[in-house]
Structure formats: C-alpha cells, structure tokens
TORFI-500971 format. One record per atom (N, C-alpha, C): y, z, x; atom name; residue in one letter. Coordinates in pm, whole numbers, plus 50000, padded with zeros to 5 digits. Layout:
<nodes>
NODE      v      w      u   a  r
NODE      Y      Z      X  CA  A
...
</nodes>
This chain:
<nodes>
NODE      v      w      u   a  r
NODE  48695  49470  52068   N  X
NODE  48702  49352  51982  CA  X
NODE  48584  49354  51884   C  X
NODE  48604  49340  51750   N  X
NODE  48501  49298  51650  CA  X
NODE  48404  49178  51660   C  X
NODE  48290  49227  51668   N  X
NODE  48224  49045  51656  CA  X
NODE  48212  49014  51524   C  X
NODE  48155  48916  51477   N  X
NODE  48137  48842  51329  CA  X
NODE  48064  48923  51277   C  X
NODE  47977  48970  51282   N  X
NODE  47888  49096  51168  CA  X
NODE  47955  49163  51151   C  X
NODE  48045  49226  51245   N  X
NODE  48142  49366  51205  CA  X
NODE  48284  49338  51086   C  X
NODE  48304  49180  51115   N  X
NODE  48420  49134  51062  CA  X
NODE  48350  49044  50889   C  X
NODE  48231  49030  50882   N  X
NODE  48146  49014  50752  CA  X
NODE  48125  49136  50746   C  X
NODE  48135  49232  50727   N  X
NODE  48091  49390  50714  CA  X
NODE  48234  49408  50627   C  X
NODE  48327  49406  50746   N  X
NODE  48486  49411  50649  CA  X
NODE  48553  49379  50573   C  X
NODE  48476  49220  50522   N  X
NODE  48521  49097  50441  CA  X
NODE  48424  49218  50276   C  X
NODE  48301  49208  50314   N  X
NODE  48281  49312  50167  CA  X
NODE  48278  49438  50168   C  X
NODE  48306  49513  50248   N  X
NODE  48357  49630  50159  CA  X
NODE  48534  49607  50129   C  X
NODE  48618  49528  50200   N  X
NODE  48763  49483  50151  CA  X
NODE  48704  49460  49959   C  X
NODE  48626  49327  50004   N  X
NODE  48632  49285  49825  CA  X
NODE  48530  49406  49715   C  X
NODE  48498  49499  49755   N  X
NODE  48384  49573  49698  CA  X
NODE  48384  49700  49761   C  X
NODE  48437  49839  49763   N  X
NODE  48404  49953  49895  CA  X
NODE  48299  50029  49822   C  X
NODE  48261  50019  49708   N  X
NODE  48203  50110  49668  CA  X
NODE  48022  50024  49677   C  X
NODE  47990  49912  49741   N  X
NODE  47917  49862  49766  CA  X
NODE  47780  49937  49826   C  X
NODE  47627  49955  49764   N  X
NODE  47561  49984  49841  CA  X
NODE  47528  49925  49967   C  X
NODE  47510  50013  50066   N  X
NODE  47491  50004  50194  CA  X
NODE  47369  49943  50238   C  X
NODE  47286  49947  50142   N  X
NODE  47197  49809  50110  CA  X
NODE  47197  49709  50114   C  X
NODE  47319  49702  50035   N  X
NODE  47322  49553  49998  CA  X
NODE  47405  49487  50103   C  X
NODE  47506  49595  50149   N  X
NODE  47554  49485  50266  CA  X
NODE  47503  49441  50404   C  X
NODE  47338  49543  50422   N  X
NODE  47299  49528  50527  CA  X
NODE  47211  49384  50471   C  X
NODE  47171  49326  50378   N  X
NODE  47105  49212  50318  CA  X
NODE  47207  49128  50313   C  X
NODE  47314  49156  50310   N  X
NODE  47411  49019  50289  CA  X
NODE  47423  49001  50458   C  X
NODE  47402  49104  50574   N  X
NODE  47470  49038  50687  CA  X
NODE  47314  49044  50778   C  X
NODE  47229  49053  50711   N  X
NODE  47100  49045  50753  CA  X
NODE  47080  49147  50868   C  X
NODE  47078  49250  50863   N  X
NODE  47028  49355  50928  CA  X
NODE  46974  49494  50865   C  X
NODE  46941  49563  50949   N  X
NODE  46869  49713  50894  CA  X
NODE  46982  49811  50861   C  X
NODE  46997  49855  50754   N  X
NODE  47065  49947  50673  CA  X
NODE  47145  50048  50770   C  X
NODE  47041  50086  50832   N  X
NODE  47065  50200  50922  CA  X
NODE  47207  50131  51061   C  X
NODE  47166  50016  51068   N  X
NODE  47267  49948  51165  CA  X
NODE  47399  49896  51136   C  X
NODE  47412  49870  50981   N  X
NODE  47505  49845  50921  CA  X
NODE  47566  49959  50887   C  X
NODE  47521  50066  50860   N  X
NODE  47590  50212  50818  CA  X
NODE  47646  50268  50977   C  X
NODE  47563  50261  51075   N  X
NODE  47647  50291  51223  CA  X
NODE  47771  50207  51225   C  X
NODE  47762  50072  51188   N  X
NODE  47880  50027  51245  CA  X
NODE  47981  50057  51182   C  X
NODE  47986  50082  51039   N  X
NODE  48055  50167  50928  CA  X
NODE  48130  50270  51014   C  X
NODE  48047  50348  51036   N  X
NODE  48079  50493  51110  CA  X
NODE  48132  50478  51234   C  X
NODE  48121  50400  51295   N  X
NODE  48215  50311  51426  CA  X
NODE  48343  50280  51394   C  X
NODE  48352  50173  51310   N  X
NODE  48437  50176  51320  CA  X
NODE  48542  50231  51206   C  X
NODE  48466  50333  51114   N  X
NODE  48546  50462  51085  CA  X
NODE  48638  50556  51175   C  X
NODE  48547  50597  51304   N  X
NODE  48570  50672  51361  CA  X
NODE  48694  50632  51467   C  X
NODE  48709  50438  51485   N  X
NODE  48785  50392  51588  CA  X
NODE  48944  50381  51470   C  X
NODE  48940  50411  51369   N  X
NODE  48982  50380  51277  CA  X
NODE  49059  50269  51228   C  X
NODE  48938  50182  51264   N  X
NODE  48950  50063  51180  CA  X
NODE  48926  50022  51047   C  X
NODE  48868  50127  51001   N  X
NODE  48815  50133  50840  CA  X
NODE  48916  50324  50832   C  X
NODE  49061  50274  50755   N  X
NODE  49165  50384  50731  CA  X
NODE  49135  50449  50605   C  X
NODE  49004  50404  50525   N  X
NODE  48989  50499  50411  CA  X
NODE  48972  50421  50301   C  X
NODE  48878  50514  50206   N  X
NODE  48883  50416  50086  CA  X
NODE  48954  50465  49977   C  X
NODE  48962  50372  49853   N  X
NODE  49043  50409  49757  CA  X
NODE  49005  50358  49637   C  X
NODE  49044  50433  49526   N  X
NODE  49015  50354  49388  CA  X
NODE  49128  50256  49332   C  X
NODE  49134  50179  49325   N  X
NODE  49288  50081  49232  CA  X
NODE  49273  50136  49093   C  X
NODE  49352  50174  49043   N  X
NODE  49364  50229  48856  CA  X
NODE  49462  50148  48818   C  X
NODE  49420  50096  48690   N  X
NODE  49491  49993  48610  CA  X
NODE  49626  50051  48558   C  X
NODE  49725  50021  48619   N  X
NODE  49839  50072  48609  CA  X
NODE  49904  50087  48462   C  X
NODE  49815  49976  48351   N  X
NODE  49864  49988  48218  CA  X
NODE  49795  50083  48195   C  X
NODE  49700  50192  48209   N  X
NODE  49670  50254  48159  CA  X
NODE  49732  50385  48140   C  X
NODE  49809  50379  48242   N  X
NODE  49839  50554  48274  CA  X
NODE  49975  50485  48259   C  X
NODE  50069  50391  48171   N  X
NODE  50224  50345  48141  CA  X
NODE  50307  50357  48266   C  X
NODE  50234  50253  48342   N  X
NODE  50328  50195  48466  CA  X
NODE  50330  50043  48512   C  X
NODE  50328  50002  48369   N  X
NODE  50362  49875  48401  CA  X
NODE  50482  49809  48471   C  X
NODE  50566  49861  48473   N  X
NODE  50694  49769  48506  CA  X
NODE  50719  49819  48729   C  X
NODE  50696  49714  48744   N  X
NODE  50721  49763  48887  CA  X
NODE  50844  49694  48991   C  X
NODE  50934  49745  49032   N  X
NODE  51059  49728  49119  CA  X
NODE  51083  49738  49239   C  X
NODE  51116  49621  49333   N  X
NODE  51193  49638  49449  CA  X
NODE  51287  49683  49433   C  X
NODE  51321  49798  49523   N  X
NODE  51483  49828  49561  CA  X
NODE  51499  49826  49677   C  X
NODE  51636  49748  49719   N  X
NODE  51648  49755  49897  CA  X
NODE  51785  49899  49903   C  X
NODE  51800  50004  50003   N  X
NODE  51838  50076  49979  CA  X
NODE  51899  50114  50122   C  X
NODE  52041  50086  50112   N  X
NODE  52113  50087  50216  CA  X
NODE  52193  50238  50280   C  X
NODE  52170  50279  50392   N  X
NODE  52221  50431  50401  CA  X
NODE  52335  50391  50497   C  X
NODE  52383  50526  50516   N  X
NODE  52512  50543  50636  CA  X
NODE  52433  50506  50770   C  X
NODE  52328  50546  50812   N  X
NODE  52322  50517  50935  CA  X
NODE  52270  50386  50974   C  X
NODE  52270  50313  51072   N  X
NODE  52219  50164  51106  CA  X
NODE  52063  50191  51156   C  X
NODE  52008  50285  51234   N  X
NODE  51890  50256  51255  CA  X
NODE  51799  50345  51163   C  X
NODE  51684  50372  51201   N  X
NODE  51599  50413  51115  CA  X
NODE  51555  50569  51104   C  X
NODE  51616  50635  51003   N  X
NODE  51616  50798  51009  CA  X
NODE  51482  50864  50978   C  X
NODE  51394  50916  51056   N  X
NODE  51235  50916  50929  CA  X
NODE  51247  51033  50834   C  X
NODE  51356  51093  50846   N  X
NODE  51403  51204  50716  CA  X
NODE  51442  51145  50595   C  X
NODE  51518  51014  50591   N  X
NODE  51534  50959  50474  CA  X
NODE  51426  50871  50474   C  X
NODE  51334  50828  50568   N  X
NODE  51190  50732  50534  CA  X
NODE  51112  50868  50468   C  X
NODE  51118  50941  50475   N  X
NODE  50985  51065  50436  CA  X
NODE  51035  51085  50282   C  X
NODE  51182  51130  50286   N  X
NODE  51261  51177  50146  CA  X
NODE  51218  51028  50023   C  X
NODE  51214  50932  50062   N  X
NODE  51156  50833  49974  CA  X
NODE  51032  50861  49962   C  X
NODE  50932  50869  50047   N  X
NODE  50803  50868  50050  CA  X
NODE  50796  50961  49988   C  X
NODE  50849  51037  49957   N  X
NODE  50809  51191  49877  CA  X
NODE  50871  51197  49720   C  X
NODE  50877  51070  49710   N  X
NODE  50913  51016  49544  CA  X
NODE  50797  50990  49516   C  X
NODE  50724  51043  49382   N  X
NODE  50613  51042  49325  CA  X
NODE  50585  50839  49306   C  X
NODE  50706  50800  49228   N  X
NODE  50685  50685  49175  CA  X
NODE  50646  50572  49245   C  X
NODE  50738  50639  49403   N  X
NODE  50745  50480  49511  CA  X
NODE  50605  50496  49577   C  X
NODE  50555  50355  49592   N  X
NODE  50456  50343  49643  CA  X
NODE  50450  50257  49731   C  X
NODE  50577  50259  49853   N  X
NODE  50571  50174  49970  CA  X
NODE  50695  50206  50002   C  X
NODE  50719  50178  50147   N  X
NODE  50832  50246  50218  CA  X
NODE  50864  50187  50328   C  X
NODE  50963  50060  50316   N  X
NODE  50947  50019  50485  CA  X
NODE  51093  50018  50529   C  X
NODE  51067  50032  50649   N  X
NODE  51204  50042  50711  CA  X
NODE  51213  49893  50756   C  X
NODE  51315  49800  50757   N  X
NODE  51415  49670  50755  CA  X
NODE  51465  49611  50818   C  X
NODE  51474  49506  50892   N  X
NODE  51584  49464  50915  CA  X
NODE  51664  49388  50863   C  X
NODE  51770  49388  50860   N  X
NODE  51912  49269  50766  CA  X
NODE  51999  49377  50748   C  X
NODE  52095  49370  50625   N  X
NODE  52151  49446  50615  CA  X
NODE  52103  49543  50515   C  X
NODE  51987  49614  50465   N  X
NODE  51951  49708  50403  CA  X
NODE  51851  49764  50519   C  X
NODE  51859  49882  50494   N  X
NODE  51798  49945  50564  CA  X
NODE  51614  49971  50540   C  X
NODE  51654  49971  50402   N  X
NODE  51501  50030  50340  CA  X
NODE  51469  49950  50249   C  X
NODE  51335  49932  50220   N  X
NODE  51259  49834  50072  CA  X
NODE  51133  49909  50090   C  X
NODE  51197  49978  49920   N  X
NODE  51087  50014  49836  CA  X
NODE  51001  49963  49729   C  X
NODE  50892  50031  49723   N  X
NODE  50832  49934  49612  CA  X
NODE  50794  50031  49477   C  X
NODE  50763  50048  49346   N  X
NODE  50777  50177  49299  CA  X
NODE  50727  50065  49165   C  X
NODE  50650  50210  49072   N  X
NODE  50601  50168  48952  CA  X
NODE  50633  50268  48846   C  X
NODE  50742  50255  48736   N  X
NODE  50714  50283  48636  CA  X
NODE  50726  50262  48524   C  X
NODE  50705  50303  48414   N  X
NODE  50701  50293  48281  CA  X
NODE  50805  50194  48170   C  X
NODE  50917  50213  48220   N  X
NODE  50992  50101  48179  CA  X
NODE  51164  50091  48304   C  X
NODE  51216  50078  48222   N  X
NODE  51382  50035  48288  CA  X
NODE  51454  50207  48242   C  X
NODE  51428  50235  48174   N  X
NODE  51521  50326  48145  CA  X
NODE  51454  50460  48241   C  X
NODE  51334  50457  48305   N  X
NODE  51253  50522  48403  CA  X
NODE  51365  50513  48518   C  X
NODE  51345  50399  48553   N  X
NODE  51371  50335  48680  CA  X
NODE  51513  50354  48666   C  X
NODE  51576  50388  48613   N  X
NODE  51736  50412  48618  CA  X
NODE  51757  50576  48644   C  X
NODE  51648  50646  48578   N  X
NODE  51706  50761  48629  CA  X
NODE  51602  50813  48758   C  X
NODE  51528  50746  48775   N  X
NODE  51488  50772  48942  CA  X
NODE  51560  50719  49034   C  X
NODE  51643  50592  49010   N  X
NODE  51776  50599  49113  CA  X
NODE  51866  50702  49050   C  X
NODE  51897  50719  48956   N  X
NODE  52037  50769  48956  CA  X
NODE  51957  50912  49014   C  X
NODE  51879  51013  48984   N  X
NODE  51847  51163  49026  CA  X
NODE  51795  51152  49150   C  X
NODE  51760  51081  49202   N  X
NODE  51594  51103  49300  CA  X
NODE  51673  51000  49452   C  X
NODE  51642  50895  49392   N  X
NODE  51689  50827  49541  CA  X
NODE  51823  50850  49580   C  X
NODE  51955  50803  49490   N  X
NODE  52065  50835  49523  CA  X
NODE  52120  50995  49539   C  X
NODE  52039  51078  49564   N  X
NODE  52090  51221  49566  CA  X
NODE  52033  51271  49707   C  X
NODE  51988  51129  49776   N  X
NODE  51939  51137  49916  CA  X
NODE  52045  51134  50004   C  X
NODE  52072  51205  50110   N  X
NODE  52163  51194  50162  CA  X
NODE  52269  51099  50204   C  X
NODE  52152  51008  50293   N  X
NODE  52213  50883  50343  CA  X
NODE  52184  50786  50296   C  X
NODE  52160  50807  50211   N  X
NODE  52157  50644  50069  CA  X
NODE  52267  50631  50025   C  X
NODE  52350  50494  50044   N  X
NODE  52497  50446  49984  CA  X
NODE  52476  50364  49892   C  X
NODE  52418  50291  49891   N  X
NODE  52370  50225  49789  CA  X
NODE  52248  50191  49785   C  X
NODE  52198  50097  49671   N  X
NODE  52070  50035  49613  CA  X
NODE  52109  49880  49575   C  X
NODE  52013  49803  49585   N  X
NODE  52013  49707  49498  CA  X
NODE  51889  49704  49442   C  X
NODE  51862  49648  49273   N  X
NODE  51701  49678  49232  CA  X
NODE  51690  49498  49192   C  X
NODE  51561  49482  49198   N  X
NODE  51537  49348  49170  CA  X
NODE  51343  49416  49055   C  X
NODE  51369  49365  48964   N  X
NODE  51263  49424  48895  CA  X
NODE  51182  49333  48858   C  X
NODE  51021  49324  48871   N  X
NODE  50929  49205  48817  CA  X
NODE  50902  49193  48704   C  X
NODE  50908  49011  48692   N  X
NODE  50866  49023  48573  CA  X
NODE  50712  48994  48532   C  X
NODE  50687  48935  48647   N  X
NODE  50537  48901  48578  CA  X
NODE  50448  48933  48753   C  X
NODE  50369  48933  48785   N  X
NODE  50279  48947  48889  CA  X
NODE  50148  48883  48899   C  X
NODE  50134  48785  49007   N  X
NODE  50040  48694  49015  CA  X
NODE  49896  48728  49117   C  X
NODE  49986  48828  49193   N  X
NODE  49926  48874  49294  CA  X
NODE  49948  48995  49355   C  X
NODE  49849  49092  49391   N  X
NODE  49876  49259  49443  CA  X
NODE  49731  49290  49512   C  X
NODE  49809  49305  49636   N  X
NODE  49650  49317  49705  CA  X
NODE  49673  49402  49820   C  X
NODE  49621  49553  49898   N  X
NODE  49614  49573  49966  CA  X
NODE  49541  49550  50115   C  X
NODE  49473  49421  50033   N  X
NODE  49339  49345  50137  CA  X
NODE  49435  49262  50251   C  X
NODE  49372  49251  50367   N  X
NODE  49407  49246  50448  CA  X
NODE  49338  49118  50549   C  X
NODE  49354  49006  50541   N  X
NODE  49288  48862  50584  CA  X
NODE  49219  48849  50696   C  X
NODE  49087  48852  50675   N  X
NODE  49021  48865  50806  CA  X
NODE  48976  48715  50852   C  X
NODE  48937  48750  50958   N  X
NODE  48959  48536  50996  CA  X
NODE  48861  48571  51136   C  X
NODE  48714  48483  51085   N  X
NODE  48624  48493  51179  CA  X
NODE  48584  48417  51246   C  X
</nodes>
C-alpha cells in the first residue's frame, strides 16, 4: 500500500514528469536522495509504467479524432483481432467491450477523408471485423491520461 508521500510524489510527476527531483523532494519535504528511492520503488513495483511526452497533435495534422465501435464474427474477445487494431499506426486505444460491439477504438487523424480510408483498407480488411460504427469529435474539452489519486 502507498502512504501519502508516495501518493504526493505521484500527484506531481502525473501533473509535471519531467520535474526536477529537487524540487519534488522540497515540495514533499524530504531529502532528494529519499524521494528518488521511492521513484525507483515504485518504478521497479511498477507502479510508475513509464514516462512520456504529449505532442500537440495540431502540429504533426491530427487534429480530428474518432471513436469507432467495431463489431466482429466472434462474441468473445480474440487478442489477434485486439493486436491487428493495435498495430494500426493511427489508433491510439484498444478496448475490448461489452454490449453489442465488441471493440472501441480511439484513433487520430488528419481529417474525414483519412479516417475513411483507414476503415475502408486497414480495419475492415481485418478478418473478423463485420462492421464499424464511427462517431467523430467535434470539439474536446478534456484528454488526459492522468489517473486520480485520492489521499
């Protein structure tokens, strides 16, 4: 179990990872050296799964981003057609469902006329994909891979 320093430890590098290790041993009032062990703790328990950069998606023309729920022949969950999605450059989330779709993806690109031929070539040329439905955003208020810690 985490105690409260470990879970204020997680609260800023969530909002900040690239944070000196300084500074977060001054924000949770301890010695550098003790705050960087627990780092490495719970790196190693892997509770801290890695860090990452966020890139401004308008920059590199991927603004437009789409749910598709994506229904196959079989009823439970195949991880050959979970992997065959995952191995679409564009999609950037992959979950397997319950209701009546099997799969919801999440995927970013460039416009509509993108996103039409990555279903029509890419997803639908997957085996057990029968259909799609796409629901496409229009505006986004919120995108966060952060994860609510509660101390």
């Amino acid at each position: 179990m985490l105690d409260d320093i470990s879970l204020k430890i997680l609260k800023i590098l969530q909002e900040k990872a690239r944070i000196p290790n300084v500074e977060v041993a001054r924000q949770v009032e301890m010695a550098p050296s003790a705050v960087l062990e627990r780092i490495r703790k719970m790196e190693r328990q892997g509770i801290i799964d890695g860090y990452e950069v966020r890139l401004n998606p308008a920059q590199f023309d991927r603004r437009q981003i789409a749910f598709i729920e994506i229904k196959t022949q079989s009823v439970g969950d195949r991880p050959e057609t979970g992997k065959a999605l995952a191995d679409i450059p564009e999609i950037q989330e992959v979950h397997y469902v319950a209701g009546k779709d099997c799969y919801l993806v999440k995927l970013r690109v460039a416009d509509t006329a993108e996103l039409a031929a990555i279903i029509r070539e890419k997803i639908a040329n997957i085996k057990e994909v029968v259909s799609t439905r796409t629901t496409t955003v229009l505006q986004t208020y919120k995108e966060t891979a952060r994860i609510p810690i509660r101390s």
